[in-house]
N, C-alpha and C positions, 0 to 999 in steps of 0.2 A: 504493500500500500504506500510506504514511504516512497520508494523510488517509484511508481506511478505520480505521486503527488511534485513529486521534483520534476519529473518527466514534462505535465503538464505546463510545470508555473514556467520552467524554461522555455516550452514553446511559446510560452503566453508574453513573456519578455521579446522573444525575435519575434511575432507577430506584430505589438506595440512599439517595438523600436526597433525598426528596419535597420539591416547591418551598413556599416559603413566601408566605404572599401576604399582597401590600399594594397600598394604594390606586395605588401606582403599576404595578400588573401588573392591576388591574382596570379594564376600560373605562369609562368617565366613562356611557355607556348602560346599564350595568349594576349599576349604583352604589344604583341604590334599591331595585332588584330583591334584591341581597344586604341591603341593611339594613333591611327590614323585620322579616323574619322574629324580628328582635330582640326585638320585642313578645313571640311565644310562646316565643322562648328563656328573656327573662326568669319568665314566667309557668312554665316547665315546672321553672326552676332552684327558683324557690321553693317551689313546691306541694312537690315530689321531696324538698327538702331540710329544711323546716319538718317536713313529713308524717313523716320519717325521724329527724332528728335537734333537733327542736324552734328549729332556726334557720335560717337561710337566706344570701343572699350576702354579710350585712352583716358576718360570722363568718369565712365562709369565703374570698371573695374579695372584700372591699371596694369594691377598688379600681374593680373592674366594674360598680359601681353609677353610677357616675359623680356620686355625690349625688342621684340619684333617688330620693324616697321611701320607705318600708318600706312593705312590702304588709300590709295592711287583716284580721285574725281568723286569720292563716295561725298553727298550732298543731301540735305532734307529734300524731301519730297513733297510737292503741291498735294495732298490728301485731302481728302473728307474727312468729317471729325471721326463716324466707325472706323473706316479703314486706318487712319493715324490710331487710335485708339486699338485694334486690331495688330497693327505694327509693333508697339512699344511692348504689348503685350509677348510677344514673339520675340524681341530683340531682348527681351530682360531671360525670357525661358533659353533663349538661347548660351547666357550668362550662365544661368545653373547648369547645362548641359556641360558646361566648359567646366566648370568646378567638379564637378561632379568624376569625369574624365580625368582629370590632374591628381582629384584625389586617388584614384588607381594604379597611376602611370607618373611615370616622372614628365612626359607631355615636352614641347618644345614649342621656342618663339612662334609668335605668332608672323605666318611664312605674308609674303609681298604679295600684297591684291590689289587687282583692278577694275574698281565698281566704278568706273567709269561711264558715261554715258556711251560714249564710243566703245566703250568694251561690250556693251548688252547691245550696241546697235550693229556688232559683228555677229555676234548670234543672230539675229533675227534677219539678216542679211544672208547669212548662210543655210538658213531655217527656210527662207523662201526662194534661195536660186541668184536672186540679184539684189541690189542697195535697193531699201526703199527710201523714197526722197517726199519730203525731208526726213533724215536719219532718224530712229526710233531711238525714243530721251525716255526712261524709266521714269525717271523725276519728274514728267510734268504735269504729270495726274493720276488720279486713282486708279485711273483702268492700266492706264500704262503700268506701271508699277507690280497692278495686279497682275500683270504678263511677265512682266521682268520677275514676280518672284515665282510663279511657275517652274523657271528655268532653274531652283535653285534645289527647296526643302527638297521633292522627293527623289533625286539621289542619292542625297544621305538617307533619305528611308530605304532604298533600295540595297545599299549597300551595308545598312544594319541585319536585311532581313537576309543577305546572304554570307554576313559574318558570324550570322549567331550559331548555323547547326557546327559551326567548326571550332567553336569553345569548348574548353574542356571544364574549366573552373564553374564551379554552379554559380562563384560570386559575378565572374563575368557574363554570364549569361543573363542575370537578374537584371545588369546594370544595362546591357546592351537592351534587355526590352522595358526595361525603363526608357532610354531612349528613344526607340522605335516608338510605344507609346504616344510619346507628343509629339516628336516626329510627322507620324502617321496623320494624327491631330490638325497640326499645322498645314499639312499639302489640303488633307479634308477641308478645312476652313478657305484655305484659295481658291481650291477647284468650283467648290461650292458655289462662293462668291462671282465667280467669272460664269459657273453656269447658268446661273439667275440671269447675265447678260451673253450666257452662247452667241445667240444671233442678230446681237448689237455690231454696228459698225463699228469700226475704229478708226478715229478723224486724223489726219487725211484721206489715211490708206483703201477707205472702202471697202476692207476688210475684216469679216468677222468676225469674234471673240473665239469662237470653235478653232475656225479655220487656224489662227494663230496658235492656239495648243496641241493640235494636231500637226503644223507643220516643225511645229519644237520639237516634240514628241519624234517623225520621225527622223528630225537629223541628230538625236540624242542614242536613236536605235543605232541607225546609220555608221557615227564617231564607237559607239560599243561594238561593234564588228560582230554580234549576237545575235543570236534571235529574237522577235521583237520581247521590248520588256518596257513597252512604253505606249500609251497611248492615251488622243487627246478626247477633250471632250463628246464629238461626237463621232460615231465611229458603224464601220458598218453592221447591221443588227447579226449578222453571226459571229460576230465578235462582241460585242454587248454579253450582259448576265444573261448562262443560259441560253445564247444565240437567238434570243427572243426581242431585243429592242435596241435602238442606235442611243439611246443616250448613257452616259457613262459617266458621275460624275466622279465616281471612284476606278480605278485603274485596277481589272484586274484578269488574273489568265482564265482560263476554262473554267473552271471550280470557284472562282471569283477569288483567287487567294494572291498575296501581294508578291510582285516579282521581286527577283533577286540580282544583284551586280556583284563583281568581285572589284574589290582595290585596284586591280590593270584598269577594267573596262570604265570605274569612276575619271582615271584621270585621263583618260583616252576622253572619255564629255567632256569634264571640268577643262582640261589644256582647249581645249578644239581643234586640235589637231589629230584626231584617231589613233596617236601615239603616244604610249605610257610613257616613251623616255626623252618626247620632244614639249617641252614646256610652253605656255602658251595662254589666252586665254585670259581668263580670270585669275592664274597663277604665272607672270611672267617669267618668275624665276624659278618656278615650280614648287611643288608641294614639297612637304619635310615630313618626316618620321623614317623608319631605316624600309619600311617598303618602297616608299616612293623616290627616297634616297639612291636605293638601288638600284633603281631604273635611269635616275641623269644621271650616276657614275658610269653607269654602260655604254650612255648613248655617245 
């Protein structure tokens, strides 16, 4: 009876006060696996937080930067008060993600980004084939925005949901679907947001809101040299849930369940260049951790 009643009250404490994690409860195998992700934590921290409140980690949490450079044209954004208010919210979750990360791993600087306007307007230039004129500005309003951050969270969700079956440590596991999580969360909240305006124009372009997440979507396939693991809002109905209906506002395969990326195929999008070891992109001087490491020492 005693050691039942000990039994209990122990699980009743790790219930109540979720474990904390550090490098010493993470498997020394699983150590790269958690600290990659760092590259689009930091990336998602600043777009989220620049775009919202015209600053980003160096303001808010310093110390997280580790001395890592400031990222390259990142600016507030002309917002609506939900969508700012949406944003911050996103920019601050993305703060604990980072904390959260570090406390498991020893983590490193925050790597050189370019949230530049001209940066999202080379995406969306190569999303469609040719320049659109005039160049596509994240920052100049809601909807914009709400495209440019399309292009962002759910990579990192992608590539949570294909880090996790290859963990060994149960502490890593807990923490990566903690991440995936809100993660998942945050894409849900944009898609959503943008599907309410699928078949709104977008001023100049004359084009779509669909059309734009689908043509993201597949030059994201396209740079992951994969089978598709992306798709936009509206999509043909034998691809839809069930192969019963084209609208999509969740992304998902046959069984409706969430696709996976590996680290190569994230920085193969993230670079824009379809190559892990040619930098590029949102990263011009490339990602850090000793995965992605790997790959510029090679190239």
């Amino acid at each position: 009876m005693a050691q039942s009643i000990t039994f209990i009250t122990a699980s009743l404490v790790i219930f109540l006060f979720p474990c904390s994690f550090s490098v010493k409860t993470i498997p020394a195998s699983d150590l790269d696996l958690i600290e990659f992700p760092l590259n689009l934590e930091y990336l998602e921290a600043e777009f989220f937080l620049y775009g919202s409140l015209g600053h980003g980690l160096d303001t808010v949490a310093p110390n997280l930067t580790m001395g890592g450079p400031p990222p390259i044209g990142a600016r507030r954004a002309n917002l609506d008060p939900l969508t700012r208010d949406i944003t911050i919210q996103f920019g601050l979750q993305e703060v604990g993600h980072l904390r959260a990360i570090k406390k498991a791993v020893k983590g490193f600087p925050r790597p050189l980004l370019d949230l530049s306007a001209e940066s999202f307007a080379k995406v969306i230039n190569s999303a469609f084939g040719r320049p659109l004129v005039p160049p596509f500005d994240p920052y100049a309003n809601s909807i914009n925005y709400l495209i440019a951050s399309y292009v962002i969270p759910y990579v990192g969700l992608t590539g949570y949901v294909g880090a996790n079956p290859k963990l060994q440590g149960s502490a890593s596991r807990r923490l990566v679907a903690g991440l995936l999580g809100v993660e998942s969360g945050q894409d849900a909240v944009i898609r959503g947001l943008l599907y309410e305006r699928a078949v709104q124009k977008v001023s100049p372009y004359g084009i779509t809101v669909a059309e734009f997440t689908n043509r993201i979507s597949w030059l994201r396939n396209s740079l992951g040299h994969g089978r598709r693991k992306d798709e936009g809002l509206i999509v043909p109905e034998k691809l839809g849930a069930e192969g019963k209906i084209r609208g999509n506002v969740l992304a998902g395969n046959e069984y409706s369940l969430s696709y996976d990326r590996t680290p190569e195929q994230i920085l193969m999008i993230v670079y824009g260049t379809g190559d892990k070891g040619v930098p590029g992109g949102f990263y011009p001087k490339g990602a850090d951790g000793r995965i992605a490491r790997s790959y510029l020492h090679g190239s």
